[in-house]
N, C-alpha and C positions, 0 to 999 in steps of 0.2 A: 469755178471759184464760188466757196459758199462762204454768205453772212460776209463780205469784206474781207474775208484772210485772203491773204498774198498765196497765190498758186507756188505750189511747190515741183519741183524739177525734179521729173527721172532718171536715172543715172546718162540714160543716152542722151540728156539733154544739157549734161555736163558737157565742162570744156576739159582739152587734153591737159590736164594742170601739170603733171608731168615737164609736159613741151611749153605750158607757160610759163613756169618755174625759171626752167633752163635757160629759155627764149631771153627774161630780163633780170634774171637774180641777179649779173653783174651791172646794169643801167642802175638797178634799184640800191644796190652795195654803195656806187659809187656815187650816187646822188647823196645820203643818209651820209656817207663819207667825209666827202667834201664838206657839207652843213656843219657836221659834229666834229670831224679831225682827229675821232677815235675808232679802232677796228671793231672793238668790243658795243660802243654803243651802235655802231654802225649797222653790226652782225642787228641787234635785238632792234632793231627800227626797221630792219631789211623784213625781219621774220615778222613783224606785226604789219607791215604796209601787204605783205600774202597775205595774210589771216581776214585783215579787212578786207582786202579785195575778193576774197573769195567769199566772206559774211553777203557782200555787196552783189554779186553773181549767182547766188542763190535768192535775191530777194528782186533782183530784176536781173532782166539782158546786159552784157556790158559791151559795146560797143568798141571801144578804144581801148586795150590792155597797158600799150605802152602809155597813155595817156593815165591813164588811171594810177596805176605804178609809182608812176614820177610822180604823180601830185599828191599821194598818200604819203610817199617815202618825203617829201618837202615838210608834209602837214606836218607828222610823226617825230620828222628829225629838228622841225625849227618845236614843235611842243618840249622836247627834250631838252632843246638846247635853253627855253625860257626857263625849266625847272631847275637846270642847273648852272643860271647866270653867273652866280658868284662866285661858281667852283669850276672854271671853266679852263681848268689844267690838262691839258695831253696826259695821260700813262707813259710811266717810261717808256714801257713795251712798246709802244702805239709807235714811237719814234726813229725816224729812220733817216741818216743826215751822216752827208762828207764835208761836213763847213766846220769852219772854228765854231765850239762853244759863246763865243760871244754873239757872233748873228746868227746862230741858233738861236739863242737865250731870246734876242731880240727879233726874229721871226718867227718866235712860238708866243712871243707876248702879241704881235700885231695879228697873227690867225686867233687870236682869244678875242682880241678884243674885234674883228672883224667878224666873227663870229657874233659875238655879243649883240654888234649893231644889226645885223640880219635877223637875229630875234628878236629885234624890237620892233621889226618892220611890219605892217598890217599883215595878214597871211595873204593877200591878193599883192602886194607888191613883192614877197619874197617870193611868193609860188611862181610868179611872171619872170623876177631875175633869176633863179636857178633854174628855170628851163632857159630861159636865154643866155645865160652865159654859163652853168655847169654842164647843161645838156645842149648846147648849142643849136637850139631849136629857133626857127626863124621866128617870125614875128605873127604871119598868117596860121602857123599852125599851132602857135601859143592861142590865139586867138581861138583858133577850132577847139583847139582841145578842152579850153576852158569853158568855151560857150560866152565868151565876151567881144565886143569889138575889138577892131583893130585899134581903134582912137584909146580904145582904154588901155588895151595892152604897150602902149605905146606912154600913154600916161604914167601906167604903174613903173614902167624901165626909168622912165622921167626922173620920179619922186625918188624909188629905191636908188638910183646912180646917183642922186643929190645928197640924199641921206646921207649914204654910205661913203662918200666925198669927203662930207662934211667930218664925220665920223673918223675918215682917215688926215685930215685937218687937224683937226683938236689930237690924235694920236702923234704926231708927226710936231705939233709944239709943246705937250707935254715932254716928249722926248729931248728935244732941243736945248729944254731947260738947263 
């Protein structure tokens, strides 16, 4: 290492990106998924949460892929989903449904607006509910992966389930009306 630059990696000191690709393109699809509720945006948060992580693996060791992954694909898809609060429409195409039109109509407005409230969430309390309830990761190894306690990761589930509660409250009397 000279003057402070970041040591640079030899090829052999790459990982099989190949095998990581493959390993979590679908975890990473379907996290970015779930958050957005589109294929398309899904696709272009999949392909930048790679890009980062591999920016990230060339500038240090990475330890945890699946951890890393998941928490890019979180950052990337709730980033997306605040720039596009107001437009926060399914694609036709994106849509795929054996119900009446009418609880469709009204379970494409409640994933918008569930949607919506997860974006507004601090990124430590969304990052902690989509590994626990879209990747169904326990609580100790939310805890690992993030490098936070247990008491916090337990806190952030706290606030975000109150939030988001609250969130489907006020949806749920609006409707009513």
């Amino acid at each position: 290492m000279l003057r402070g630059k970041p040591h640079h990696m030899n090829d052999s000191e790459l990982p099989d990106w190949d095998r990581i690709v493959e390993g979590h393109a679908t975890r990473v699809f379907r996290v970015a998924f779930r958050i957005l509720g589109s294929v398309h945006d899904a696709e272009d948060v999949s392909q930048d949460a790679f890009t980062e992580a591999y920016r990230l693996h060339k500038e240090g060791s990475v330890q945890n892929w699946t951890a890393l992954l998941v928490r890019l694909a979180t950052l990337r898809s709730l980033d997306r989903l605040r720039r596009r609060r107001h437009s926060a429409q399914l694609r036709e195409a994106d849509r795929i449904s054996a119900v009446e039109p009418s609880e469709e109509a009204e379970a494409g407005e409640l994933a918008a607006h569930l949607r919506e409230a997860l974006g507004q969430l601090p990124d430590q309390q969304a990052t902690v509910f989509v590994m626990r309830y879209f990747e169904q990761l326990p609580r100790d190894q939310i805890s690992v992966v993030l490098a936070i306690s247990l008491e916090t990761v337990s806190t952030a589930l706290y606030k975000a389930r109150r939030r988001l509660l609250n969130e489907l409250a006020a949806f749920n009397r609006r409707g009513s009306k």
